[in-house]
KOLGUKOL-886645 format. One record per residue (C-alpha): x, y, z; residue in one letter. Coordinates in pm, whole numbers, padded with zeros to 5 digits, always signed. Example, Ala and Ser with C-alpha at 12.3 -4.5 7.8 and 13.67 -1.06 7.14 Angstrom:
<pts>
+01230-00450+00780A
+01367-00106+00714S
</pts>
This chain:
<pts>
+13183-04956-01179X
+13368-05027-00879X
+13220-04868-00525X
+13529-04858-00355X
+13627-04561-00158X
+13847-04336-00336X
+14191-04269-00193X
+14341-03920-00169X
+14551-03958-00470X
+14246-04051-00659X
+14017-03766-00556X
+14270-03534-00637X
+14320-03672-00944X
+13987-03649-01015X
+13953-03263-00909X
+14226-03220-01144X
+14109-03418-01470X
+13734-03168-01408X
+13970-02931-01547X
+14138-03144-01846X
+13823-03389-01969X
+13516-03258-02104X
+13161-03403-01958X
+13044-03682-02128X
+13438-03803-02257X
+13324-04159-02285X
+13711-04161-02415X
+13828-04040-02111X
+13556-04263-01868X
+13716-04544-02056X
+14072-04455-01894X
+13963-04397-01565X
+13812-04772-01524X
+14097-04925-01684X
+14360-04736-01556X
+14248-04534-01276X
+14246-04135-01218X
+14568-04126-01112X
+14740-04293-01376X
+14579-04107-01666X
+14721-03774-01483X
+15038-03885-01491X
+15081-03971-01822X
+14891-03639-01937X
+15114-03418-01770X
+15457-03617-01766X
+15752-03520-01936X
+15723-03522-02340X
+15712-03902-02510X
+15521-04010-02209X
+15301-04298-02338X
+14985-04201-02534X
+14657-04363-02380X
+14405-04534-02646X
+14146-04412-02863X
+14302-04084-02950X
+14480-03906-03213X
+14782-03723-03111X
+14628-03422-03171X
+14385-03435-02951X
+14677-03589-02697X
+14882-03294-02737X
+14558-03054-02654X
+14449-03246-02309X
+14828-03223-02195X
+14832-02865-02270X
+14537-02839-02048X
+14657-03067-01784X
+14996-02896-01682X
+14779-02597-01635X
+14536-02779-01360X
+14587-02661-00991X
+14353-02930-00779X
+14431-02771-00481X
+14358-02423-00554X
+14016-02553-00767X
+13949-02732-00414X
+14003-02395-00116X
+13752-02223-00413X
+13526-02448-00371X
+13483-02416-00008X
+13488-02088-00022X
+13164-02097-00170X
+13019-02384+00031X
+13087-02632-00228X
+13274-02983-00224X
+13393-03267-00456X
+13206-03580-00493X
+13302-03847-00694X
+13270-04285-00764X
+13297-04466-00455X
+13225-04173-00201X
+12872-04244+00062X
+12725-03918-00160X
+12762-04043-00527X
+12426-04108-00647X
+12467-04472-00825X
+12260-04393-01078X
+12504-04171-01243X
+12665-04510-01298X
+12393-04612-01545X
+12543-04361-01827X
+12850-04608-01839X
+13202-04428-01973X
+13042-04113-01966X
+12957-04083-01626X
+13108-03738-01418X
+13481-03748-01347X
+13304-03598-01053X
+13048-03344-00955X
+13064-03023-00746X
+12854-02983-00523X
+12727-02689-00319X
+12479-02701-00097X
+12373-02923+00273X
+12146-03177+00177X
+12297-03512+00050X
+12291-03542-00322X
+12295-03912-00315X
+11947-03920-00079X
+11748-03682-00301X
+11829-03824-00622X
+11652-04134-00482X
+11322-03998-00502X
+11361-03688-00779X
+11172-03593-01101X
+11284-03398-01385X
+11135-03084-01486X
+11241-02901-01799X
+11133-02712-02093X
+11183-02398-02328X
+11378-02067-02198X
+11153-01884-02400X
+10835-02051-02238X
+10478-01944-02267X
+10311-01788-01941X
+10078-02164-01983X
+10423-02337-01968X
+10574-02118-01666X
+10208-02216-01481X
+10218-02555-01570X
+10625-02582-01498X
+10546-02419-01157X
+10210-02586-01066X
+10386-02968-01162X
+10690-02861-00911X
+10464-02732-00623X
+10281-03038-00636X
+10577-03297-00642X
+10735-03042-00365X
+10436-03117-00164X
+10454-03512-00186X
+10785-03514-00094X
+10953-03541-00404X
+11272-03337-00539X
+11246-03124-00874X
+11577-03122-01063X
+11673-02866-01361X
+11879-02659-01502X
+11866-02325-01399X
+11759-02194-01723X
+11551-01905-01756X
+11154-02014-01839X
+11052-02362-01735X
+11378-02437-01560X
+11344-02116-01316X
+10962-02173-01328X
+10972-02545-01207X
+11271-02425-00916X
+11060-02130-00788X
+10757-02356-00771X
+10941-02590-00550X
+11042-02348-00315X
+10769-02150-00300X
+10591-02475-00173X
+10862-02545+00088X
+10994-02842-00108X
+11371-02941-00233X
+11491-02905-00548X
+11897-02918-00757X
+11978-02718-00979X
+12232-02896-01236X
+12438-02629-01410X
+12669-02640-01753X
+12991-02404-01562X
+13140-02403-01200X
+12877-02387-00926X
+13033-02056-00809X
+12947-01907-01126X
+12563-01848-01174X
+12433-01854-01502X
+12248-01752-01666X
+12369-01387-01460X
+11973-01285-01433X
+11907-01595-01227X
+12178-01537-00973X
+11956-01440-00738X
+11729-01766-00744X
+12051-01973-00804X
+12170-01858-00456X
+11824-01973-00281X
+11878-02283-00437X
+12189-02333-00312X
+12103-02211+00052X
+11740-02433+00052X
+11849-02701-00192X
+12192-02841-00410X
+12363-02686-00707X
+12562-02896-00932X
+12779-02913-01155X
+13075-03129-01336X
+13312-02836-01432X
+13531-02689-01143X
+13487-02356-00965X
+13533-02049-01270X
+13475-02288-01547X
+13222-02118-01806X
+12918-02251-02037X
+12959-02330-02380X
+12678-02510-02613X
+12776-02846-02623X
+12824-02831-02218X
+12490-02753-02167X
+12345-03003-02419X
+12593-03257-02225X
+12473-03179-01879X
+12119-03296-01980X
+12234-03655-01943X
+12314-03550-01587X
+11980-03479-01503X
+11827-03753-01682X
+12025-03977-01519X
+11993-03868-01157X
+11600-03884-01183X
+11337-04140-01222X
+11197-03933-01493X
+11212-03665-01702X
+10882-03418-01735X
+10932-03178-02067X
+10634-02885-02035X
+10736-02685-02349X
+10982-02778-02616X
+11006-02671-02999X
+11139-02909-03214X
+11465-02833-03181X
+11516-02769-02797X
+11808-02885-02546X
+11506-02987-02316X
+11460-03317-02597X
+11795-03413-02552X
+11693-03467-02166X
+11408-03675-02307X
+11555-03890-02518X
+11881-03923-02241X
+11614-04048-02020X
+11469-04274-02250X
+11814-04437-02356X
+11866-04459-01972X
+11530-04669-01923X
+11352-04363-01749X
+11021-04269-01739X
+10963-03993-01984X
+10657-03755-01956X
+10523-03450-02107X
+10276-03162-02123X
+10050-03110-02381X
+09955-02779-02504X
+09780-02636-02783X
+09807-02797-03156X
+09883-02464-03306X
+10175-02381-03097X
+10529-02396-03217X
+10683-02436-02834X
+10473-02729-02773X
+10553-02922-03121X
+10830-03113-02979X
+10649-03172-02677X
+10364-03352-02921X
+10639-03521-03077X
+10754-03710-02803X
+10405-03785-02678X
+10349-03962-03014X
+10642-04154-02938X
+10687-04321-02617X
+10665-04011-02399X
+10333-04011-02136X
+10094-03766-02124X
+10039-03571-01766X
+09882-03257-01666X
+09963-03250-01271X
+10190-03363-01005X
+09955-03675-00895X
+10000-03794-01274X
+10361-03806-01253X
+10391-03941-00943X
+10176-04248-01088X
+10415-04281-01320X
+10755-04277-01114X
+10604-04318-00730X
+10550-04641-00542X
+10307-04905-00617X
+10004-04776-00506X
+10064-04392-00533X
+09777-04363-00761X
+09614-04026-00937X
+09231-03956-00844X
+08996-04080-01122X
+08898-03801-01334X
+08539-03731-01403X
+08294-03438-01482X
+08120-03246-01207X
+07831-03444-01081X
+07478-03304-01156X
+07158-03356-00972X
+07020-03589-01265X
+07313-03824-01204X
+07185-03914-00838X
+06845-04067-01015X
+06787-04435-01074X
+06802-04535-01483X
+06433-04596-01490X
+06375-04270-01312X
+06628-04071-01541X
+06451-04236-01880X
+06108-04077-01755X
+06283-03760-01680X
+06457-03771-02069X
+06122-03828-02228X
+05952-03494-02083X
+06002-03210-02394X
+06251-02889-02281X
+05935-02712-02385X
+05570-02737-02247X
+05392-03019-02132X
+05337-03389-02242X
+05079-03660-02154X
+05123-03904-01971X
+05052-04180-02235X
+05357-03967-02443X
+05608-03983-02127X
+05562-04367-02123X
+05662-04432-02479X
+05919-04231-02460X
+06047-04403-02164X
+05978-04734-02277X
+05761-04826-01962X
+05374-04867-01901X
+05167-04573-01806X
+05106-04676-01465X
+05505-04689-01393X
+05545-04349-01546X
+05298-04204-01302X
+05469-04325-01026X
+05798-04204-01146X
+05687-03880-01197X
+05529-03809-00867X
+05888-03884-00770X
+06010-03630-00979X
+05776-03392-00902X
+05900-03471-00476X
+06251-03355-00563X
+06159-03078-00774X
+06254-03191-01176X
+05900-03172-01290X
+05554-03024-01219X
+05177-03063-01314X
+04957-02856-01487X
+04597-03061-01527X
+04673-03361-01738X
+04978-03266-01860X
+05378-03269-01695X
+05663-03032-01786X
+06029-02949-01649X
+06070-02751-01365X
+06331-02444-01446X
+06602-02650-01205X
+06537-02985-01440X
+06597-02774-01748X
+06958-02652-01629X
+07025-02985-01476X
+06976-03186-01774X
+07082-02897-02079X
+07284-02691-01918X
+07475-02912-01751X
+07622-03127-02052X
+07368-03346-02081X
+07038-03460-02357X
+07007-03207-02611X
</pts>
């Protein structure tokens, strides 16, 4: 892909062609390397028995020149700024190179509205998606995972969606962090409408993005194709709830083609919005419950998640030869001392001593010639997950 800046012609070119190619025309990509932007406008919307371009029927010929001597760049670019936004495309200082990675079906460009430089925060940005019709567990655990990546410093990209999507954005503002929202219409259009409100945060605090120009509406196939958008702009891809058929696996398995790291959330066994979440984490998807977890994955060398253990219990402090004494005393009533040594495996004399120890930090107590648990031992090694 070349990284040359684009000249005027070829920007407004590209403006234009938002209008005529549909995201993800691998067709169309094709063209615009060999040919350049400019040159596949012209023939689209020259005058009749203007040279076809390769790789399509004349069907399909005669239905992108229909749409391309409707296009109005100029007028697509004045409502853009009216709502903040501007065109970036291949070879400008804001393209994110990664885009690159998806090949012929890379953007013809992307709208973008919003300060913050797209091109910077894709560098270090995580993908956070799941079901519109999420659980409350998966709008905690969508919200919780963006908070905590907010709070190291990374950017959360979705959709927009309602459930996880608006769950992951609201966590990453709430914690003061960045976050892009990467829509399937124009960027001056919210959708869906009951977002509108957290759309326009986003696009005051953060970016909203989009490859279809300023009116442009959603459609099915747009949103499954803006996915690969933000798979590719991420180093990963985090699903938190997904049935088996859900537009949040296409962003999986986009990342995987794409060589990304591709996470997700377990959730219970019996439930139907975490199936395809299971799915891909019997495939090559990786398990993680929190931010720290993901960052492991997708951070720097070295940004490493705490080592997970139980809570530590009294009982754990003890030496081994201490702790076997303290094992062979009954829950109930009192042993001998000749009993406490064969349980522990020691001499008689050693078990004396390692009781009076016990006895010092308050485990056991005597009663005559017998020893038995004190009421702390008995929580400390029952009750707290231990012999039984």
């Amino acid at each position: 892909m070349s990284a040359d800046p684009p000249s005027d012609e070829e920007r407004l070119a590209r403006v234009a062609l938002t209008r005529v190619l549909e995201p993800g025309d691998a067709v169309g990509g094709r063209w615009l390397c060999e040919v350049g932007a400019g040159e596949v406008l012209r023939r689209l919307s020259g005058p009749e028995g203007e040279e076809r371009l390769p790789g399509v029927t004349a069907r399909r010929w005669a239905g992108l020149r229909a749409r391309a001597v409707a296009v109005r760049p100029a007028r697509d670019l004045e409502a853009a700024r009216d709502v903040g936004a501007r065109f970036v495309c291949p070879g400008d200082a804001e393209w994110p190179v990664t885009l690159d990675d998806l090949g012929d079906a890379r953007p013809v460009g992307l709208w973008v509205r919003g300060r913050p430089s797209l091109r910077m925060w894709a560098l270090r940005s995580v993908a956070v998606v799941g079901s519109r019709a999420c659980s409350g567990y998966g709008a905690h655990m969508a919200g919780s995972l963006a908070a905590g990546l907010a709070e190291r410093g990374w950017v959360v990209i979705s959709g927009g969606a309602y459930g996880v999507d608006g769950a992951a954005h609201r966590g990453a503002l709430g914690a003061g962090g960045a976050t892009v929202a990467v829509l399937a219409c124009g960027v001056d259009r919210p959708y869906p409408r009951g977002h509108a409100g957290l759309i326009g945060r986003i696009a005051e605090q953060g970016l909203v993005v989009g490859e279809l120009p300023p009116g442009d509406h959603p459609t099915p196939s747009r949103f499954i194709l803006r996915n690969r958008v933000i798979a590719a702009l991420t180093r990963g891809t985090v699903v938190v709830e997904a049935a088996y058929r859900s537009g949040a696996l296409a962003t999986a398995r986009s990342a995987q083609e794409l060589g990304r790291f591709t996470m997700g959330v377990p959730g219970p066994a019996t439930s139907g919005l975490s199936a395809g979440v299971h799915e891909l984490l019997r495939g090559a998807g990786v398990l993680v419950t929190d931010a720290a977890e993901v960052v492991e994955l997708v951070g720097d060398m070295g940004e490493l998640a705490p080592a997970r253990r139980g809570p530590v219990v009294p009982r754990d402090l003890l030496a081994s030869g201490v702790q076997r004494v303290l094992a062979a005393l009954p829950a109930r009533g009192r042993a001998a001392v000749r009993d406490v040594a064969m349980g522990a495996g020691t001499t008689e004399d050693d078990a004396v001593a390692r009781l009076y120890e016990l006895q010092s930090l308050g485990f056991v107590e005597r009663h005559g010639d017998g020893w038995q648990l004190t009421r702390q031992a008995i929580l400390s090694v029952f009750a707290g997950g231990g012999e039984s």
